[in-house]
N, C-alpha and C positions, 0 to 999 in steps of 0.2 A: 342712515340714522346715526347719530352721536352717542357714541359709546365714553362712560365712566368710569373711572379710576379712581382707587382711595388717595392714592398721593402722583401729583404731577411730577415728573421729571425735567429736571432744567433743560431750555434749549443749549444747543452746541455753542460751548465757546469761541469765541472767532481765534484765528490763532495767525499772528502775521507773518511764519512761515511757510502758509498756504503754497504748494507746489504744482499747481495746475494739475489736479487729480481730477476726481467724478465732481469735486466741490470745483467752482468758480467765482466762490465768494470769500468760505472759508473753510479751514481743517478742523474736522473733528480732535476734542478732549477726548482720548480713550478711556481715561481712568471715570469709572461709575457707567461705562456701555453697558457693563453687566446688571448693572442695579436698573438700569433703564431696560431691556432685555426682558426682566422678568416684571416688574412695573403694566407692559403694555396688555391691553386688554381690547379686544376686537381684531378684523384684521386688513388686510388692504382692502377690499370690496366693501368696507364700512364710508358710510359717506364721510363722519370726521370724526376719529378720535382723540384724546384730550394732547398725543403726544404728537397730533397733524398742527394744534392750535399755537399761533402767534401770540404775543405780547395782548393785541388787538382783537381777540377771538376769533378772528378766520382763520384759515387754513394759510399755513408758510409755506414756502417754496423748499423742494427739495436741493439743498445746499454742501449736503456734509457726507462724509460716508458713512457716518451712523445713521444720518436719514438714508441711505442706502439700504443700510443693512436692517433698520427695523421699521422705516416706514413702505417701501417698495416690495420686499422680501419679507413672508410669512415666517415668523416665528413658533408655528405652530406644529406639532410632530406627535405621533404617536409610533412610540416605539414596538406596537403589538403586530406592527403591520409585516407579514412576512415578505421578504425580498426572491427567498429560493424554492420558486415553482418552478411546477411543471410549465405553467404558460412563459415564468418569465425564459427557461433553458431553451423554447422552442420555440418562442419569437426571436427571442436572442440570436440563436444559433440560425434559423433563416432568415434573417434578414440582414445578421453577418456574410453569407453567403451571398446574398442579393448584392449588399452596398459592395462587398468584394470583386464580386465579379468587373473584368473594364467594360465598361457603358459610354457609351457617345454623350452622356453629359452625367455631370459628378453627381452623385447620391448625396444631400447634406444632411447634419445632423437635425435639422428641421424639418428637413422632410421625411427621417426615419424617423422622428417625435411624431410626426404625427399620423403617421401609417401604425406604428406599433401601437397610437391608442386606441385607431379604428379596427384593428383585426384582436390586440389585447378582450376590449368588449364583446365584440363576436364570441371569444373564447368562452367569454366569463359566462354566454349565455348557452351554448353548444354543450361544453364538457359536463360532465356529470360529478357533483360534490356536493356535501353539505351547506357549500353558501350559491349552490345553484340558485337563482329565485324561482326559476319552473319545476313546480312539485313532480311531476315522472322522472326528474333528470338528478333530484337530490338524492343522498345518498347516506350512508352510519357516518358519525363522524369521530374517524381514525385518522392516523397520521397520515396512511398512504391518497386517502381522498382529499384529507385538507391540503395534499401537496399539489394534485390533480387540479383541484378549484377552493379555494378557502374564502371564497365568496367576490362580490367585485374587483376587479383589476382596478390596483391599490399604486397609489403614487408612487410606492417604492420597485416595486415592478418597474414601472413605467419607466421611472430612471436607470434601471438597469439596464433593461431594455434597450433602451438610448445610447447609453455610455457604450455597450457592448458590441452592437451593431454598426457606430461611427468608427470607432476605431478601428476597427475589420475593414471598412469603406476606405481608410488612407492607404492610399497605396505606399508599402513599401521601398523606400528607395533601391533595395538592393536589384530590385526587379530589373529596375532601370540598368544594371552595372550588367546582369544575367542576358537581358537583352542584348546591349552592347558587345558583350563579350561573342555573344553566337552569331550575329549579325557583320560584326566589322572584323571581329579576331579570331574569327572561328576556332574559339575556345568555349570548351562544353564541360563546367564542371558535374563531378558524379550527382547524383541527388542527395545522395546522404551533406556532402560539402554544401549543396546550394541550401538546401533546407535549414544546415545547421548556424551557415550564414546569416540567412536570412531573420532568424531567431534570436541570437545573437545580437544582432543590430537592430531589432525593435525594439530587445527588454532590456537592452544596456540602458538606455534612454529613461524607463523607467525607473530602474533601479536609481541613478541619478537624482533623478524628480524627487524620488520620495524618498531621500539621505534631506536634502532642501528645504520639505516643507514644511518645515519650524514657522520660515520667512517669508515663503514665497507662495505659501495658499492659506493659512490660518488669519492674517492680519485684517483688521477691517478695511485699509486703504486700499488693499489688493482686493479690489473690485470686481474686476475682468467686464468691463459696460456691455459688453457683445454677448455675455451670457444672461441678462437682464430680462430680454423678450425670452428666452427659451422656459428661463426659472417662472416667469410671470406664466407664461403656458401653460406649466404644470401645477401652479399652483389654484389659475379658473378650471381647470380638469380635474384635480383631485378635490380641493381645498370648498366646504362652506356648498356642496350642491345640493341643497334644500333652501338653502336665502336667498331669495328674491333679486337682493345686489348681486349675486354673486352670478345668478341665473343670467341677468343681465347683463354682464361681462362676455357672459360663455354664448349668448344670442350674439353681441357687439359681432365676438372673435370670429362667427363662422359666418358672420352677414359682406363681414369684410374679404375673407378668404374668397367665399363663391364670388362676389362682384370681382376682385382684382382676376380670378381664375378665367373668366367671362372678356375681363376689359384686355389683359394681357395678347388674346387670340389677334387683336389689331394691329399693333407696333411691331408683336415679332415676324405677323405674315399678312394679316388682307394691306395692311397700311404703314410699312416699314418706315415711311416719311416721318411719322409721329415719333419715331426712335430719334429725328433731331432736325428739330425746325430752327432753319436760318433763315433768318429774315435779312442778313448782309448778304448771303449766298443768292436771295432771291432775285436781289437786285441787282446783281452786279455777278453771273453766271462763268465769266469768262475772266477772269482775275487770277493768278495763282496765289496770289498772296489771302487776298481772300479766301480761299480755300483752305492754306496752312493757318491761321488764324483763327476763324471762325467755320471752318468745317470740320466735321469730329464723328459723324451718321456713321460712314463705316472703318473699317479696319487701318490702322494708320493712316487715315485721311488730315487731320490736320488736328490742332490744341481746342477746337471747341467752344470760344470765347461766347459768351451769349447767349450760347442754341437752347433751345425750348425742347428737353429730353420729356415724353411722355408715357416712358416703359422704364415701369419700376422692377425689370429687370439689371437695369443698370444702374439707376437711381437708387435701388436699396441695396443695403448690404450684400446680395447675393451676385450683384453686378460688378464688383473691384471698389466700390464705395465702401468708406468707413460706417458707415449705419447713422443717417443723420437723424434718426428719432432717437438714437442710445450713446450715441458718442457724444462725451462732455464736449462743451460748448469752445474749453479751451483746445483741447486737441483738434474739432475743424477748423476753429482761425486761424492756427497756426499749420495745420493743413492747406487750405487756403489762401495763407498770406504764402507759403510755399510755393503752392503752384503759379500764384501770380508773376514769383520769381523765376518759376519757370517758362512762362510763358514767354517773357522777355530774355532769356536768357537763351532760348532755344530760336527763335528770331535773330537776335544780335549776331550771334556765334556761326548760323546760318547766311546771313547776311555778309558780314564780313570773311565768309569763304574759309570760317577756323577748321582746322583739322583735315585742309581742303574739303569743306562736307557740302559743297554745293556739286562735288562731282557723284552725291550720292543722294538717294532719296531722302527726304526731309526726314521721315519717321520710317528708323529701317530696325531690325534687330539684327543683320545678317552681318556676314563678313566681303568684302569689297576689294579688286581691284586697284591701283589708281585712278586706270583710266573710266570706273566706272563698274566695272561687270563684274557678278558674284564669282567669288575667290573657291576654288576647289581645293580644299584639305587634303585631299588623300595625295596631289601635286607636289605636297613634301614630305611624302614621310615613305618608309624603306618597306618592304617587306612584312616585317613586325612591327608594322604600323608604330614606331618612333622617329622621332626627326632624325629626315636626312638632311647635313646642311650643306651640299653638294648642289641638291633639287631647291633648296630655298633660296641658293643664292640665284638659278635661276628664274623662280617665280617672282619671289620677293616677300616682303611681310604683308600682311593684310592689313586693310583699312575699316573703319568703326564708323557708321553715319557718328555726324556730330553731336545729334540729338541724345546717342548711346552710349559715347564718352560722359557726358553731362549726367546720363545717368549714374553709370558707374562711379563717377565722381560724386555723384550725391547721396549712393549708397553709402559710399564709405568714408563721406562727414559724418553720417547717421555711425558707424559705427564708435568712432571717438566722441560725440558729440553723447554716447548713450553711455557707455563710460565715466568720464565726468557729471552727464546730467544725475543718476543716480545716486553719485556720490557725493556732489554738494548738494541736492535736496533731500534724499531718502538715507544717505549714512550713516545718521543717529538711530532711526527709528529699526533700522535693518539690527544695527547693534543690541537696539533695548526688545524688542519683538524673542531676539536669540536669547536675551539673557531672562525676559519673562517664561519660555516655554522651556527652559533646563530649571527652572524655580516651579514649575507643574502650575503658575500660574494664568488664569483665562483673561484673551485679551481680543475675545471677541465675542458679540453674541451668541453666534451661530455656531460656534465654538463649544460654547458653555452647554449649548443644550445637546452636544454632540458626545459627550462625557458619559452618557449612560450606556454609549456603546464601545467595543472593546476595542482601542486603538491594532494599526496595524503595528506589532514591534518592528524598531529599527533595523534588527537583524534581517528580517525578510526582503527590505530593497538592500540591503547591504550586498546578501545570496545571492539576487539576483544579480545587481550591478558585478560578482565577482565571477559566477556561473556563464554569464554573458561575455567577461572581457572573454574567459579561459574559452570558449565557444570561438571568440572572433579571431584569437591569436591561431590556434589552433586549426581555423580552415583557410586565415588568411597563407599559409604557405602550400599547403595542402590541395587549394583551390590553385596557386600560382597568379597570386592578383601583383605580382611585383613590388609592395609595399614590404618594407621592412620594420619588422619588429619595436623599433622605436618610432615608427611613424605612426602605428596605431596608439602608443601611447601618449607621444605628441597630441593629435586630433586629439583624445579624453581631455588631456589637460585644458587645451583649448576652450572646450563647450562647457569644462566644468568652473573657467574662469568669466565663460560667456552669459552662462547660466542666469544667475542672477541679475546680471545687467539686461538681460534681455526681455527674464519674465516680469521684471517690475515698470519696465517703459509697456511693456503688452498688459498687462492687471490695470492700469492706468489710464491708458488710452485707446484702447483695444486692437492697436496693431503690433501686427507681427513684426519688428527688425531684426530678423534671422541675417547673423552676419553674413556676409560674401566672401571676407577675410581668409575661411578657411581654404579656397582653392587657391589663391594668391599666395599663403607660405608653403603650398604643396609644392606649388609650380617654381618657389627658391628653395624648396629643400630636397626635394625630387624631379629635377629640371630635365625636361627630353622624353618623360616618361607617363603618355596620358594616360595606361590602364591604371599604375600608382594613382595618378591623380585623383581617377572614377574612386579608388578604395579610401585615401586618405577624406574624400568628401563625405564619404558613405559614415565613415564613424567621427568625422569631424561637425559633420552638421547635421548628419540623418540624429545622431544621439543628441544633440539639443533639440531637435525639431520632435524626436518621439517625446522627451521631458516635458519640452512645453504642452505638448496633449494632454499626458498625465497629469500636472499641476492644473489646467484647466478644466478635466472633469473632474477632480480630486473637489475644485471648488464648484460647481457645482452638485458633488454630493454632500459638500457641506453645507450649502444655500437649500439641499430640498432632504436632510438631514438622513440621506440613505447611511446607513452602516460602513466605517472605512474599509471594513474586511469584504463587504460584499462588491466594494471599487475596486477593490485590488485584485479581486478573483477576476471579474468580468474584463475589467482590462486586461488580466493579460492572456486569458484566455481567447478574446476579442481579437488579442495581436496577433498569436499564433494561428489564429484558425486563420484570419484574413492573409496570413501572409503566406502559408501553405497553399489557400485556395489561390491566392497571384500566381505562387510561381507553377502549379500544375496549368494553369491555365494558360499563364505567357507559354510555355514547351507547346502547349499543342497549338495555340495561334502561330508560334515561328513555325512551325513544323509548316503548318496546313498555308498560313500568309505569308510568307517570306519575302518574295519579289514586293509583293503592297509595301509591306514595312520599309521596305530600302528607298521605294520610290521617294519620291521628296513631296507629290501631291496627295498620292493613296489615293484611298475611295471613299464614295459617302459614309461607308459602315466601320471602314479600319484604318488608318493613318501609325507610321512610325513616329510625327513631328515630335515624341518625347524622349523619345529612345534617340532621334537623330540630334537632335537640341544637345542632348544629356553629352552625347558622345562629342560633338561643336564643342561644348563649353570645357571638356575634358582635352581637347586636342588644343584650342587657344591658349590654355591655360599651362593644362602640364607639357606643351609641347613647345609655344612660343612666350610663354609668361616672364621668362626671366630676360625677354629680348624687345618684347614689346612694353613692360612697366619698369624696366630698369632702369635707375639712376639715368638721364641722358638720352630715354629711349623716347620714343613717339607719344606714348601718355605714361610718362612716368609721373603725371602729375595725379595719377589714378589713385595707386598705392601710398602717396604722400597725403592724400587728403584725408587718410584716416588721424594723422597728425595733426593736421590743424582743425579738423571736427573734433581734437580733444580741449579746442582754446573755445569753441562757439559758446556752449553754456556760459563762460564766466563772465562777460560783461551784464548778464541779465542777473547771475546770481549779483554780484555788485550794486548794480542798478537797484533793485531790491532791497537790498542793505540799507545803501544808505536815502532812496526817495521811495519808501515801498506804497504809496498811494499811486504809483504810478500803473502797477501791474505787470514792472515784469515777470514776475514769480509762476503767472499764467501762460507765459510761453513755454511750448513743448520742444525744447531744441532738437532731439533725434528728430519728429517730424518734422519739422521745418526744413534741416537739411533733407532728408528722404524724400520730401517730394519734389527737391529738383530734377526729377528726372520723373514723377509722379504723369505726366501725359507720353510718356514715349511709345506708348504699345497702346492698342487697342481701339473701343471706341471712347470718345471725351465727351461726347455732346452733353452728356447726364451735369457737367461739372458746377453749371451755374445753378440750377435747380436744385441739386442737391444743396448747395452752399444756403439759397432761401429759406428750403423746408427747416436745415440746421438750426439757422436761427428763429424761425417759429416755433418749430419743437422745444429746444434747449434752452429760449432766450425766454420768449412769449409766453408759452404754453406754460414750462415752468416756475416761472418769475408771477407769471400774471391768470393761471387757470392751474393752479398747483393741483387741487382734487381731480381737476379729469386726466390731470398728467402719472399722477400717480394709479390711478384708475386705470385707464385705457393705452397711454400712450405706448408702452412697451408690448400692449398687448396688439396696439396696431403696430407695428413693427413687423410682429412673430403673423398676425393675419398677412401683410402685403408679403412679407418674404416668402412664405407658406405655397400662400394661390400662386404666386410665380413660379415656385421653385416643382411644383406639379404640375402647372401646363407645361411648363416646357419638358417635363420627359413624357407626360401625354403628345406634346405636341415633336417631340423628337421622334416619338413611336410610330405617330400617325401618320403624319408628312415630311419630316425631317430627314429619314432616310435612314434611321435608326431599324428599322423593320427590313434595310435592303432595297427602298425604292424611296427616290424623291418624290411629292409633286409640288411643283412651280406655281405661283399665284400666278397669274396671269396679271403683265404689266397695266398701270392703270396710272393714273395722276397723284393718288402716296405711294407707286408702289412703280418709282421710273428706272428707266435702266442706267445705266450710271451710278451714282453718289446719290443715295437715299434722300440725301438734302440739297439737293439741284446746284451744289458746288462744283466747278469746273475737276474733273478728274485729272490725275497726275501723274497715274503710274499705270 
């Protein structure tokens, strides 16, 4: 129904230095968002309101990040609604424990949204309180009962909830170094050292975050698209449950959920074939090249080209895809126009025998030989596991399939290419954003209505960021990680210079470019020495990777307008508890699994590959880093190309300038480098499908069905990820081997032995 308003608010000015944000038309005016903000009247589940309507009276297309922010995103809040119960401490607290604990497949923050609204409810109906609705279970209404139950399980809950319980779900990186260290160096710090470690390096990160978020979570452009289906989830759950529209969203959400939860049981086990139908593969069985081309079904099988993916395990965001129902339209093309680059690039380089890589699997992650056969680490290094170069001059250096060089290489155009990109599009707005929010003034809607609750003071991430370093200095000698005292400060500076360049390309586009940068100046400033290496990564990128969390539920509780004191609490209480519960937990698996862990395959229930990965990338790096990417050395073109990923942006910012009908402004240059290396691991079949649905969703859907897009789309996003992201720990539990026993489908005609998609096999 068409909801009315006293006075219309102007559409978005087009602005033509539109920078390839959530807009792919044009940049929102900020000045008068607020006027607009308070102006709207009805809410997204209304079929059109006067601020949906075009020139023409129908419904526009979502184009700007103010239609972001007030036609997608409810603006609606009541601030009576308490956040600190008894339901929200003790969902909180177990299902932090749950997502904590290691699991044979990762817990996401979608699928703790939506556990914690089904057992939230259960509560609301069980516990006894004055907003019980069963009269025997109600109760006087005191403080202590409204804490108990103060009536239905309330949106603010719910996000708490959420926020509390994901964060406990990230594994700590330190775990990884704890690991490490008892497994390959048998070094056993005390617990009081590993604990305080551990602590340390998750609320450095915070503290961080939130010194930043003047810039990097209040602005409207800072989007974050990947949070879109989650906010939209919460707001058909909490928001408008007595309208009729609104009913009819929340039927859409769960009709979609159980179907995809239903359809998913084929692709990942009776009919694996549906995971990637080749139709080059069919015809032609016996090809390699066909297979490296257009097979992609299982695990570095080949790039993918064409295959018909029917498991929205991998097609949706929960699979290694961008989320093509949420990701601007500009960031897939330039995703895709990426990977095309990669495709031939990984071919050519293949083909022509570069880096000798045809003596090695087409898609390898591992380390090699010359003549071929994996390279054993431990063949050079001494005793105290650092290089011997005595033993290296006999083995020799190791070799990188070609496909892995390529990556590396395109990691770290992405990392100059993010640098520059942010600074010739976003360095005015970054500058005027800082100097509105030191003037108390509001420069965002969501923002504005956030005002009635009590900010968190600066001093308190200050505390922490200072409480944290004094924590890490403090156990880093104590522990004996071999890192020296300016190398911890080094790393901070790093992440604190990386910071911003990193969370405004992810607010933007919704990926992560978490640099690689930092193990490459370990391994020149502390050369020969992998445990150093393990510690300088730990606070050189674990502290931007815990920031970036932070800044992303921080916006989040300002999209579903929870109180910042009560994100602050839950975060970091979320971090400590998840990270105490890691590492009691890693002690007793090394204790109880130790041989599993070292093995290289494990078992269906326990695997080292992260612990052994972690410790690889630690021995390459801080052990042969400054011998293998040095000036002259075998990929010193690795480390150099973060140099010239700082020249990529500027012919487009140019381009722009002076022909801007052209659209370069729409290109996303970090990704576009990044995903030359974007098919090197995994499965790829998903890639063309995805690339389709992209432009239906973002192009079609948007452009040409604006109300259902705004309505449902995000909401089928958060349905397919959902039902997926719960079969498969149903489905891990049951047969996967998660419970300690496989069972096997039995082979059939989707479900053949070999390569899922009847590609000649190659390895």
């Amino acid at each position: 129904m068409a909801t009315k308003v006293d006075e219309v608010p102007a559409p978005a000015q087009a602005d033509p230095e539109g920078k390839g944000s959530f807009s792919d038309d044009e940049k929102h005016d900020e000045k008068g968002s607020i006027d607009i903000a308070e102006s709207i009247k009805g809410d997204v589940y209304d079929d059109l309101r006067v601020i949906d309507m075009g020139e023409d009276g129908k419904e526009r297309p979502i184009e700007t990040d103010i239609d972001v922010a007030t036609r997608l995103i409810s603006l609606e809040d009541d601030p009576t609604l308490p956040a600190f119960t008894f339901r929200m401490w003790f969902l909180g607290l177990g299902l932090a424990c749950f997502g904590s604990v290691p699991q044979t497949v990762y817990v996401s923050q979608l699928f703790i949204q939506i556990i914690a609204y089904i057992l939230g409810r259960v509560l609301e109906e069980i516990l006894p309180g004055p907003g019980n609705p069963r009269a025997h279970l109600q109760t006087k209404d005191t403080w202590f009962w409204r804490f108990v139950n103060p009536g239905p399980f309330n949106l603010k809950e719910h996000v708490a909830v959420t926020i509390f319980a994901s964060t406990a779900a990230e594994s700590a990186l330190a775990i990884s170094i704890f690991a490490a260290d008892d497994l390959y160096y048998a070094i056993q710090p005390n617990v009081g050292v590993g604990i305080f470690t551990l602590i340390g390096s998750q609320l450095m990160g915070y503290g961080l975050g939130g010194i930043m978020r003047s810039f990097l979570v209040y602005p409207t452009y800072i989007v974050f698209p990947n949070l879109l289906p989650t906010v939209q989830l919460f707001d058909a759950l909490h928001r408008g449950k007595k309208i009729m529209l609104q009913k009819k969203r929340v039927k859409f959400f769960w009709l979609v959920f159980i179907g995809i939860f239903v359809w998913e049981w084929f692709p990942e086990y009776i009919a694996p074939t549906l995971t990637g139908i080749s139709i080059f593969c069919l015809a032609n069985r016996n090809s390699a090249w066909f297979t490296r081309i257009f097979g992609g079904a299982a695990g570095n099988e080949g790039l993918g080209a064409f295959s018909i993916c029917l498991d929205w395990n991998y097609v949706g965001s929960g699979g290694g895809s961008l989320g093509a129902l949420f990701t601007p339209l500009s960031t897939q093309l330039s995703l895709y126009c990426g990977t095309a680059i990669c495709m031939i690039a990984f071919c050519a380089c293949w083909a022509q025998n570069t880096w000798n890589g045809q003596s090695f699997p087409f898609l390898s992650q591992s380390l090699y030989n010359e003549n071929g056969t994996r390279y054993n680490q431990l063949d050079i290094l001494d005793e105290n596991f650092r290089l011997d170069h005595a033993k290296l001059a006999v083995v020799g250096l190791p070799w990188f399939a070609s496909s892995q060089v390529l990556t590396k290489i395109g990691a770290n155009l992405a990392i100059g290419a993010t640098i520059t990109h942010v600074a010739v599009w976003y360095g005015k707005e970054i500058i005027d954003v800082i100097r509105k929010f030191r003037a108390g003034e509001n420069y965002d809607p969501h923002l504005a209505k956030m005002k009635v609750y009590p900010e968190v003071p600066m001093w308190w991430y200050i505390l922490t960021f200072v409480g944290s370093f004094a924590m890490a200095m403090a156990t880093m000698y104590t522990g004996h990680s071999g890192l020296p005292w300016w190398g911890l400060i080094v790393g901070l500076i790093i992440s604190s210079i990386f910071l911003p360049f990193v969370i405004t390309v992810y607010a933007i586009t919704g990926r992560s470019l978490i640099p690689s940068l930092v193990q490459m100046l370990g391994a020149a400033m502390i050369p020969g020495n992998p445990q150093a290496n393990m510690y300088f990564t730990l606070y050189g990128f674990n502290t931007l990777d815990q920031a970036r969390g932070l800044i992303r539920d921080l916006k989040m509780g300002q999209y579903t307008k929870l109180p910042p004191r009560v994100t602050f609490t839950v975060q970091s209480v979320g971090a400590v508890v998840g990270g105490l519960l890691n590492y009691i937990i890693m002690k007793v698996i090394i204790n109880s699994r130790r041989e599993i862990l070292l093995d290289i395959q494990g078992s269906n229930v326990w695997s080292g590959q992260q612990v052994q990965s972690f410790n690889s990338d630690a021995i390459s790096w801080g052990a042969l880093g400054n011998l293998l990417y040095a000036p002259g050395g075998r990929y010193a073109i690795v480390p150099f190309s973060v140099l010239i990923g700082l020249a990529v942006p500027l012919p487009f910012w140019l381009i722009h300038r002076y022909f801007p009908k052209l659209g370069a402004n729409k290109v996303v240059t970090p990704v576009l480098c990044w995903t030359l290396g974007y098919l090197s691991v995994g499965i790829n079949s998903s890639i063309f499908c995805t690339f389709c649905l992209a432009v239906f969703s973002q192009y079609y859907l948007r452009r040409y069905r604006p109300g259902w897009f705004r309505k449902y789309n995000f909401l089928l996003s958060a349905a397919l990820d959902g039902g997926t992201q719960v079969m498969v720990f149903v489905f891990t539990f049951a047969v996967g081997g998660g419970s300690g026993k496989v069972i096997d489908m039995p082979f059939w005609a989707l479900n053949p032995k070999g390569n899922p998609d009847y590609c000649k096999r190659l390895t």
